[in-house]
Each structure stands twice: as C-alpha cells, then as structure tokens.
NUVO-127803 format. One record per atom (N, C-alpha, C, O): atom name; x, y, z. Coordinates in nm, 4 decimals, always signed. Atoms other than C-alpha are relative to their C-alpha. Layout:
N
[atom "CA" [X Y Z]] ...
This chain:
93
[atom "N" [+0.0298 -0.1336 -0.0477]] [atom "CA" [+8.2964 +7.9621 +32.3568]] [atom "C" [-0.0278 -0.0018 +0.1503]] [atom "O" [-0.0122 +0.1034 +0.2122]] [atom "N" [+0.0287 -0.0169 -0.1261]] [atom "CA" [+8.1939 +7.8501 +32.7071]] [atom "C" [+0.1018 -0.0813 +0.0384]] [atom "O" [+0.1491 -0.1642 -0.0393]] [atom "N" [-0.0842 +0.0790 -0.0966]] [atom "CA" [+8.4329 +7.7092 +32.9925]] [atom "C" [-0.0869 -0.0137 +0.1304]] [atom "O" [-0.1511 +0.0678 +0.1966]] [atom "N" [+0.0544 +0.0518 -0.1236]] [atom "CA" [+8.3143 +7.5111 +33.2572]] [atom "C" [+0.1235 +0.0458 +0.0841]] [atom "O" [+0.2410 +0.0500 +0.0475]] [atom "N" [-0.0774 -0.0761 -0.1404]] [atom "CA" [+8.4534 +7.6714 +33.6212]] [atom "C" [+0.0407 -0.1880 +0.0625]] [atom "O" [-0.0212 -0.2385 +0.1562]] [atom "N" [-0.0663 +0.1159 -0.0648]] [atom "CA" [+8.6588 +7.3031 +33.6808]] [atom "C" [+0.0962 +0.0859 +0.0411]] [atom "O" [+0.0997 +0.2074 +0.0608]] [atom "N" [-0.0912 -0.0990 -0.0979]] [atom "CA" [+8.9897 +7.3226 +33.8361]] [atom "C" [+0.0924 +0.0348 -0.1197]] [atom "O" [+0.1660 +0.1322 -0.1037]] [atom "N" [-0.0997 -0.0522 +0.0154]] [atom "CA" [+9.1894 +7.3239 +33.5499]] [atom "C" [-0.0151 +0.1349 -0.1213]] [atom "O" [+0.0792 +0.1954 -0.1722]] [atom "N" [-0.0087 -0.1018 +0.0690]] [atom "CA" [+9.0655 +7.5787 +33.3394]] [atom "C" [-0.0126 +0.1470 +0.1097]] [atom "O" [-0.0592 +0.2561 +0.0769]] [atom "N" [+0.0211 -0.0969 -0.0690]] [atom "CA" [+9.0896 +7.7837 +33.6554]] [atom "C" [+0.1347 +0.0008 +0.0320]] [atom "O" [+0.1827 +0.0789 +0.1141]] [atom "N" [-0.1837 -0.0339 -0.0395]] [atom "CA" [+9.4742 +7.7312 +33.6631]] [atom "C" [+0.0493 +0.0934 -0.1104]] [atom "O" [+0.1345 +0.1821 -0.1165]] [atom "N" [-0.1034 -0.0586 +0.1369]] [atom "CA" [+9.5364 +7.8260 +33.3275]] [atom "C" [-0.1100 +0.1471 +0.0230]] [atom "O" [-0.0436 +0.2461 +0.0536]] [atom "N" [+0.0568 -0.1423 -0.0243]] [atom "CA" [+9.2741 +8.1322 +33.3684]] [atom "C" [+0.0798 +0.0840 +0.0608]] [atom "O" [+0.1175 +0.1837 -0.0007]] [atom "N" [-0.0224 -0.1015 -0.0867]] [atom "CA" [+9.4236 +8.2913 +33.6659]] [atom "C" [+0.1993 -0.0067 -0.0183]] [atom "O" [+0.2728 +0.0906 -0.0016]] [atom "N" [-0.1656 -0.0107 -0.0011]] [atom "CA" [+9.8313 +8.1622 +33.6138]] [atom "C" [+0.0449 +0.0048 -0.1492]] [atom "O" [+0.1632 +0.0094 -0.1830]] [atom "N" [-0.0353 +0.0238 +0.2023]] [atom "CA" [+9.8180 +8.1420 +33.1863]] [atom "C" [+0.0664 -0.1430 -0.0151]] [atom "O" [+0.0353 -0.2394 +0.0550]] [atom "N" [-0.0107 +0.1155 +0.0094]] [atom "CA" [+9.9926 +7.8818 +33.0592]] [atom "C" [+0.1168 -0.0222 +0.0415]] [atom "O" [+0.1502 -0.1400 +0.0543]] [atom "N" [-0.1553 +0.0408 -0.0760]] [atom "CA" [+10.3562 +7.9210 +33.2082]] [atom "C" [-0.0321 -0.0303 +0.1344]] [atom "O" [+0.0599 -0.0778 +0.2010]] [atom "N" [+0.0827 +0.0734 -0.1320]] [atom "CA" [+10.1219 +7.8353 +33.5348]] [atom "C" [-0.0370 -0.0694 -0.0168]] [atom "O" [-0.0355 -0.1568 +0.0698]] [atom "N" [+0.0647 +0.2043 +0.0033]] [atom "CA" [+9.9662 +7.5420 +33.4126]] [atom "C" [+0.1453 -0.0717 -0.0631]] [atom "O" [+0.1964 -0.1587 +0.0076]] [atom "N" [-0.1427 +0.0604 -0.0495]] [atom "CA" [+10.3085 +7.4378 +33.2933]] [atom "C" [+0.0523 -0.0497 +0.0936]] [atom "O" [+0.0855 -0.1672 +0.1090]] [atom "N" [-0.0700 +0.0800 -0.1437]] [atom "CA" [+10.4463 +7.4340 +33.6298]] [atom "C" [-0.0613 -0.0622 +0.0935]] [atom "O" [-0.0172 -0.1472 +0.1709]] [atom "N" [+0.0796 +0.0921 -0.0772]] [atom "CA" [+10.1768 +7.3348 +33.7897]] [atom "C" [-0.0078 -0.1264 -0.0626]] [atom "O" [-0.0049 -0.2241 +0.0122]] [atom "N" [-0.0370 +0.1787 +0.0434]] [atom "CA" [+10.1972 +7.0122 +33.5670]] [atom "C" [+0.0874 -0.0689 +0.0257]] [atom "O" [+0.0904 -0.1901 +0.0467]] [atom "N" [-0.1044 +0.0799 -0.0337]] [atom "CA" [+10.5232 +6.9951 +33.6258]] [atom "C" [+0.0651 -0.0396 +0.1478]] [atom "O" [+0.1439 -0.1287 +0.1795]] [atom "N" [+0.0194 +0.0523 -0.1631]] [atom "CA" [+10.4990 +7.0126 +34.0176]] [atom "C" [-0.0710 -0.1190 +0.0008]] [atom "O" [-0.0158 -0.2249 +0.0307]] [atom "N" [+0.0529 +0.2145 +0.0007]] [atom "CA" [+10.2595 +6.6863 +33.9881]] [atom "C" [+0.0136 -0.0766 -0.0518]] [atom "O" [-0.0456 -0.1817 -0.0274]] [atom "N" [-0.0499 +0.0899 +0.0115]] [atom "CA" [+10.4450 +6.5400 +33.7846]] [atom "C" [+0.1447 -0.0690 +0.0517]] [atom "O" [+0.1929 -0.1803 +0.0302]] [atom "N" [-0.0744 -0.0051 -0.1102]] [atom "CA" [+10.7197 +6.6100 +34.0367]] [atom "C" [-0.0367 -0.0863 +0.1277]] [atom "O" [+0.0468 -0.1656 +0.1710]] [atom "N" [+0.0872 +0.0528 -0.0652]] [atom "CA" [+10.4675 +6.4855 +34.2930]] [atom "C" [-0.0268 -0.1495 -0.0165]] [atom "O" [-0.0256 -0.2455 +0.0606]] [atom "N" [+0.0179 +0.1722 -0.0003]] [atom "CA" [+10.3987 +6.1804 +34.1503]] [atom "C" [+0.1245 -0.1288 -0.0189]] [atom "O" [+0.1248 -0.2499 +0.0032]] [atom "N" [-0.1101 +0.0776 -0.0265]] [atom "CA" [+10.7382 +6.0764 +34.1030]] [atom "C" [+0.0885 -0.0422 +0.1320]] [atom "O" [+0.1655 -0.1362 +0.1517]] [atom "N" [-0.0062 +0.0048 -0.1473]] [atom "CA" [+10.7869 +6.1447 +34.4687]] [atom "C" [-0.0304 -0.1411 +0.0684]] [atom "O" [+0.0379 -0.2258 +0.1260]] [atom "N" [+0.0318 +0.1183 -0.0609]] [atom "CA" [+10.5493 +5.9048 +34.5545]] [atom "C" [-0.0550 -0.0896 -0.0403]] [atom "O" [-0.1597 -0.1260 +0.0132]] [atom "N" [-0.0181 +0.0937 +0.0627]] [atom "CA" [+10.5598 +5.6634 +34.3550]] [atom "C" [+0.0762 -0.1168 +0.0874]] [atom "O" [+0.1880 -0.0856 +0.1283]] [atom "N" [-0.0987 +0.0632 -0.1589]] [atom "CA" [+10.6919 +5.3680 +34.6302]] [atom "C" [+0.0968 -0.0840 -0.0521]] [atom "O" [+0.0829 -0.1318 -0.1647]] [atom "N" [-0.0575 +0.1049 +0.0392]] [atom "CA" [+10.9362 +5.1572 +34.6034]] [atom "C" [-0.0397 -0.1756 +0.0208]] [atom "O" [-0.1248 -0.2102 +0.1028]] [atom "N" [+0.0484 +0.1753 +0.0348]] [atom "CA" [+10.8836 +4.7591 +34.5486]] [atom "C" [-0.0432 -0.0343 +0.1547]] [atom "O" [-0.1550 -0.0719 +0.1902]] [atom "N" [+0.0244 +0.0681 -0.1836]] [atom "CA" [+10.9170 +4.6759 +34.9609]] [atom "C" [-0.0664 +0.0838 +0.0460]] [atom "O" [-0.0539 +0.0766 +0.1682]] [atom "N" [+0.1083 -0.0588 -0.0511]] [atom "CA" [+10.6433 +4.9366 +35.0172]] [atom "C" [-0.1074 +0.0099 -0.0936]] [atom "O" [-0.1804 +0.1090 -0.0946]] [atom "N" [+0.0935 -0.0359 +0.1023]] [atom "CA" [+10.4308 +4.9080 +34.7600]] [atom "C" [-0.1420 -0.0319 +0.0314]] [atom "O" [-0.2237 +0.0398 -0.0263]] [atom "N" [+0.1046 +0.0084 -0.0391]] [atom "CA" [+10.1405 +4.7821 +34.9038]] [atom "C" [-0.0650 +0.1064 +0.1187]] [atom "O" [-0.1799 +0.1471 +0.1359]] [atom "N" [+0.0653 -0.1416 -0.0787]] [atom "CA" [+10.1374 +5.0551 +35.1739]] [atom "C" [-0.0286 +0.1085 -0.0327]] [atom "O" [-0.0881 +0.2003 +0.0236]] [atom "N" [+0.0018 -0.1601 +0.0594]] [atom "CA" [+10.1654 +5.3076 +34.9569]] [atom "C" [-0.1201 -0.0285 -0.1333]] [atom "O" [-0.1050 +0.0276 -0.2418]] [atom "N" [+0.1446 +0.0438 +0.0961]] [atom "CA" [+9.8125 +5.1649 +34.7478]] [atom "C" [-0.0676 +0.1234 +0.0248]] [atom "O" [-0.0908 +0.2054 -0.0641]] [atom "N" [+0.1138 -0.1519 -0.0520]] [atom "CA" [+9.6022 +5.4530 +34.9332]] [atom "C" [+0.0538 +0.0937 -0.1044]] [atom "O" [-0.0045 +0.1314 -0.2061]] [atom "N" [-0.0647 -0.1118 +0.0662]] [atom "CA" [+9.8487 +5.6919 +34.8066]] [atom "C" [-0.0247 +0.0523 -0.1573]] [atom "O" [-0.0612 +0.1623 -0.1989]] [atom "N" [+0.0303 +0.0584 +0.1473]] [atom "CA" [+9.8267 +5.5683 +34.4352]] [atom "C" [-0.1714 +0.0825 -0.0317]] [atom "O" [-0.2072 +0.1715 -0.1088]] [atom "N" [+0.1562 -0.0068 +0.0409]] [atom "CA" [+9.4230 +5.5688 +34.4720]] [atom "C" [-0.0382 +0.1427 +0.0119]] [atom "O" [-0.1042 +0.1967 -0.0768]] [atom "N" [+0.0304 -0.1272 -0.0448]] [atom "CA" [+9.3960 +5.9059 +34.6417]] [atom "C" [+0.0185 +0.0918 -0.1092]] [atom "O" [-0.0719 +0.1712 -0.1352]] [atom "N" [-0.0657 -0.0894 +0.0888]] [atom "CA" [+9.5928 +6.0856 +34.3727]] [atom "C" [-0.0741 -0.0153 -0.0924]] [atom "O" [-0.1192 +0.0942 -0.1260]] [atom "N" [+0.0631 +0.0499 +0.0860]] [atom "CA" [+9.4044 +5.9096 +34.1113]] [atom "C" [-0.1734 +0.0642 +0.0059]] [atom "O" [-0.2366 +0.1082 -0.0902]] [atom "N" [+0.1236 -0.0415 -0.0027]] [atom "CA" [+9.0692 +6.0054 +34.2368]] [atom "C" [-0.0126 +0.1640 -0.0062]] [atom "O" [-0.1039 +0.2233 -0.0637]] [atom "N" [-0.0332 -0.1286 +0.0146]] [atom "CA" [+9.1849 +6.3519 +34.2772]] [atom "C" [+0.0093 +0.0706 -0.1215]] [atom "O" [-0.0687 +0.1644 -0.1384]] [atom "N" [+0.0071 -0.0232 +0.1232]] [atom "CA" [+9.3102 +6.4028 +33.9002]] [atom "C" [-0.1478 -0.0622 -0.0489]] [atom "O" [-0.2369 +0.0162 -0.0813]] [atom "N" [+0.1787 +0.0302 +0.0923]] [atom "CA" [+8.9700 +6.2180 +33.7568]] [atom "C" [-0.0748 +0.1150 +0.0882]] [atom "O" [-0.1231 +0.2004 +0.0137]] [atom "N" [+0.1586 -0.0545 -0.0266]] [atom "CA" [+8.7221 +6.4038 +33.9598]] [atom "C" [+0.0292 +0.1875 -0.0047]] [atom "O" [-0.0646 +0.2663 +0.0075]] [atom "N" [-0.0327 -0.1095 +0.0445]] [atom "CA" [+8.9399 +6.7490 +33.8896]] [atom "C" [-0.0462 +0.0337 -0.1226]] [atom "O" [-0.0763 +0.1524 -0.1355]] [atom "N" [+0.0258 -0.0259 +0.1310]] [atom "CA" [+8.8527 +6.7319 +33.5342]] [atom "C" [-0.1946 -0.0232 +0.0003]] [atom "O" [-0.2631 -0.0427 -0.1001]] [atom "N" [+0.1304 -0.0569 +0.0588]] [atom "CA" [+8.4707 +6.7773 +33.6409]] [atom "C" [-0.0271 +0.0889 +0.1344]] [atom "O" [-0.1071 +0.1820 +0.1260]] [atom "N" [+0.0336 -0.1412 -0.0834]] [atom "CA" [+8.4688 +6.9829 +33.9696]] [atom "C" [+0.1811 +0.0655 +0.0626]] [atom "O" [+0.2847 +0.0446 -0.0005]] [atom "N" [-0.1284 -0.0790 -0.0453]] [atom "CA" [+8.7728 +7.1824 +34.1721]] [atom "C" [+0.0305 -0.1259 +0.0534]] [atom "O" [+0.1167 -0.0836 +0.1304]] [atom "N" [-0.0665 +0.1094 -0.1323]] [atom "CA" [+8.8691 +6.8807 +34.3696]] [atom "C" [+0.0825 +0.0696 +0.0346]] [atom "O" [+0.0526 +0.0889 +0.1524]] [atom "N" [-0.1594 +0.0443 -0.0743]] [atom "CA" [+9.2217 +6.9748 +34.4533]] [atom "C" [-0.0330 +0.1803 +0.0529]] [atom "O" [+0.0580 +0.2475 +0.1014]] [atom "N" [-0.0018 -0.1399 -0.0940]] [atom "CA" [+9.0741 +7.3412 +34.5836]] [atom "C" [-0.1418 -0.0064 +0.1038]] [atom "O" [-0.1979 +0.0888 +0.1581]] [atom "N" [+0.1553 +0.0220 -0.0207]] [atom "CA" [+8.7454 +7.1814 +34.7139]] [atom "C" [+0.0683 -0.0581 +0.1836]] [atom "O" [+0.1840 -0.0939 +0.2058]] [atom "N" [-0.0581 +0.0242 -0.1574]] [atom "CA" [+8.7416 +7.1083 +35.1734]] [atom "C" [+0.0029 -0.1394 -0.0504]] [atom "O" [+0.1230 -0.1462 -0.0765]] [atom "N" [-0.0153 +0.1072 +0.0139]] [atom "CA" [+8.7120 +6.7468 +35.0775]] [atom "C" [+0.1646 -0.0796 -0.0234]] [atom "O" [+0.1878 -0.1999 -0.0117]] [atom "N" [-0.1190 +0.0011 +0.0493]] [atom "CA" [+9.0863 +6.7668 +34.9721]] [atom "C" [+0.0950 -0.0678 +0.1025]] [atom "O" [+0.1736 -0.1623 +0.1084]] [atom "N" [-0.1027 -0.0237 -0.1398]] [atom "CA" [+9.2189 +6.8519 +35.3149]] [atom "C" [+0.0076 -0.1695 +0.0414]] [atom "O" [+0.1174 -0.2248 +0.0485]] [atom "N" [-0.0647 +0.0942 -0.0938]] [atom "CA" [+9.1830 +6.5250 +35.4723]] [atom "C" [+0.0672 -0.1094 -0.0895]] [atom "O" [+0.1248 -0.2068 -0.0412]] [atom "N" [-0.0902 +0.1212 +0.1022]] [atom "CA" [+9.3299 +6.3154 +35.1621]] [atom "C" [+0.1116 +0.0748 +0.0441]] [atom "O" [+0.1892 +0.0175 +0.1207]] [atom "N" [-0.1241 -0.0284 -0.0455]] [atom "CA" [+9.5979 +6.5794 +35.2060]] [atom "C" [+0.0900 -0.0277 +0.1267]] [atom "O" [+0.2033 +0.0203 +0.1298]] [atom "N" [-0.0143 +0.0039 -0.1629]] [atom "CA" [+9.6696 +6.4956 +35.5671]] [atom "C" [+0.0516 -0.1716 -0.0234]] [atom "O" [+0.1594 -0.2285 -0.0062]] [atom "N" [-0.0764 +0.1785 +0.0300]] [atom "CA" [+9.6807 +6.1060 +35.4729]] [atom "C" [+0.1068 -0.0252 -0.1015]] [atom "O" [+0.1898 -0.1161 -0.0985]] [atom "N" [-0.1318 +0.0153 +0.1114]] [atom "CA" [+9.9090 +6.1349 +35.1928]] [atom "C" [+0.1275 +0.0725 +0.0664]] [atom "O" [+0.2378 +0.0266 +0.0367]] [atom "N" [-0.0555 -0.0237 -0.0323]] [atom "CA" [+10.0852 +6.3411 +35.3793]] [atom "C" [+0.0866 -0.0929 +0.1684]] [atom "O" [+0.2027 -0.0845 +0.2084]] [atom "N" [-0.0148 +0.0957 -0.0866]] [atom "CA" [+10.0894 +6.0876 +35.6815]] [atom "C" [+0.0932 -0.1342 -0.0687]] [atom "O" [+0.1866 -0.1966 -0.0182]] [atom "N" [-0.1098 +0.1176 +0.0670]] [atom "CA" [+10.2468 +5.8251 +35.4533]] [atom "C" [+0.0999 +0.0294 -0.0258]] [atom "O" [+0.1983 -0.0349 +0.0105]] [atom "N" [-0.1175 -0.0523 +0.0962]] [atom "CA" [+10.4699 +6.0158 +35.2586]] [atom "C" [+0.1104 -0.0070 +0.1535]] [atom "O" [+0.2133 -0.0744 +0.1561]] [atom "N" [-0.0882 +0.0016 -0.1037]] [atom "CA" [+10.6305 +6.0711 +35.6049]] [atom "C" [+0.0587 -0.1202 +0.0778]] [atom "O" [+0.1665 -0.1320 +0.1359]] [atom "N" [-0.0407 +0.1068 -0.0851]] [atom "CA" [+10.5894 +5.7278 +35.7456]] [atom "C" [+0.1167 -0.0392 -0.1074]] [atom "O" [+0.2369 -0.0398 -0.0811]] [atom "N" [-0.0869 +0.1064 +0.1517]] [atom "CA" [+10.7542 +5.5604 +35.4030]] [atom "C" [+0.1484 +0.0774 -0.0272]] [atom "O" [+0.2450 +0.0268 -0.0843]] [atom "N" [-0.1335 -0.0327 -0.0515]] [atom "CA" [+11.0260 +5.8319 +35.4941]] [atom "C" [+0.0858 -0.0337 +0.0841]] [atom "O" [+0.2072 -0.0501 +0.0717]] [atom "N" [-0.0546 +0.0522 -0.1411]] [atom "CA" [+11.0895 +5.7346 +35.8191]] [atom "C" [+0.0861 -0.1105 +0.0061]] [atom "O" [+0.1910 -0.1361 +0.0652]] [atom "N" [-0.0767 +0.1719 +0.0226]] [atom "CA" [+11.1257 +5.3536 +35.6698]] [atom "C" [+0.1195 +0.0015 -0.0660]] [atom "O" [+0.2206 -0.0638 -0.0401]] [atom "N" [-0.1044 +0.0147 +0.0372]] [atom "CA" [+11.3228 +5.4527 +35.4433]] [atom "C" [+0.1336 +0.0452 +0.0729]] [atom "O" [+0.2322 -0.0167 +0.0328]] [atom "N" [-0.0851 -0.0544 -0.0908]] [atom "CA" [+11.5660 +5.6475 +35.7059]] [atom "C" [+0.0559 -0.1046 +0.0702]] [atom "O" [+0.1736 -0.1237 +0.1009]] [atom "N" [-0.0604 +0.1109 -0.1220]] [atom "CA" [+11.5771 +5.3622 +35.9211]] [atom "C" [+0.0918 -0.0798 -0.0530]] [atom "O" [+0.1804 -0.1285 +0.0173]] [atom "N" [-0.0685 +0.0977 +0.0415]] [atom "CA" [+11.7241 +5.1521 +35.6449]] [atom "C" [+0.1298 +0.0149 -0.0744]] [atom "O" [+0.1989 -0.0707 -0.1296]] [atom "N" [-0.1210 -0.0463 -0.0034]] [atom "CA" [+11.9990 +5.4072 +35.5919]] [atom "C" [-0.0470 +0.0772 -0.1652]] [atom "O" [+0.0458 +0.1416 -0.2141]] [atom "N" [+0.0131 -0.0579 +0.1074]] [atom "CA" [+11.8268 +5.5401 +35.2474]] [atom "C" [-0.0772 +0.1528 +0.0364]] [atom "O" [-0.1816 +0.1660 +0.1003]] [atom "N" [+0.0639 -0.1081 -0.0292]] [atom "CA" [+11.7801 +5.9242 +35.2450]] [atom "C" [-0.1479 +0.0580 -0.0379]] [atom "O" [-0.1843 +0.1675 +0.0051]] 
C-alpha cells in the first residue's frame, strides 16, 4: 500500500510502464555501449563501477536525478569519448 519516493517507482509513476520499459531499455542500450572492449578494459573500470553504484544506490534514493549524478555524468561521459577517439584512431567507427 505504501511506495517509497526512490527513483524507480518515480519512473513508472510519472511515464507508466511503457516508460519504464524504455527507460530499461535505454540502459540496457547504455550498458551495451559501454561495455569496453578487451584492449581497453582496464580504462574503462571507472565506467563499469560508476554505473554500478548508480543502479544499487537508485533502488534506495533518486541517484540518477540526485546533483551528485552530474559529475559521474561528466566522467563517463569523458571516457566514453576518449575510448572513442581510440577507437577512431585505429580505424574502428
């Protein structure tokens, strides 16, 4: 009868469930993204952990709408670009 105000009963609240659908299926979009390949795999550890701490600590406060977010977002987003770059250089799109 009661719902705790986490994040994800605040997806499916406000988008129903064809919103928590896609929103599952965007991070699981997401995580297949960056997921690294073998010759980056150790650079891309942060990445791994970040995401990880993000889903666990979602399932007891907002994390992924909380300011604390922003600067994981900023570093994941800093990799995702470098581990592009590498891959560019080595002729893979």
């Amino acid at each position: 009868a009661f719902i705790s105000d986490t994040y994800w009963p605040m997806i499916l609240a406000e988008t129903g469930f064809f919103g928590f659908a896609a929103f599952l299926g965007a991070l699981v979009l997401f995580v297949k993204m960056i997921l690294p390949p073998r010759s980056l795999r150790t650079a891309c550890a942060s990445v791994v952990m970040i995401l990880l701490y993000l889903v666990i600590s979602s399932t007891s406060e907002s994390a992924l709408a909380n300011p604390i977010a922003m600067p994981m977002a900023f570093w994941l987003g800093f990799l995702l670009a470098q581990r592009s770059g590498a891959a560019s250089e080595k002729g893979n799109p």
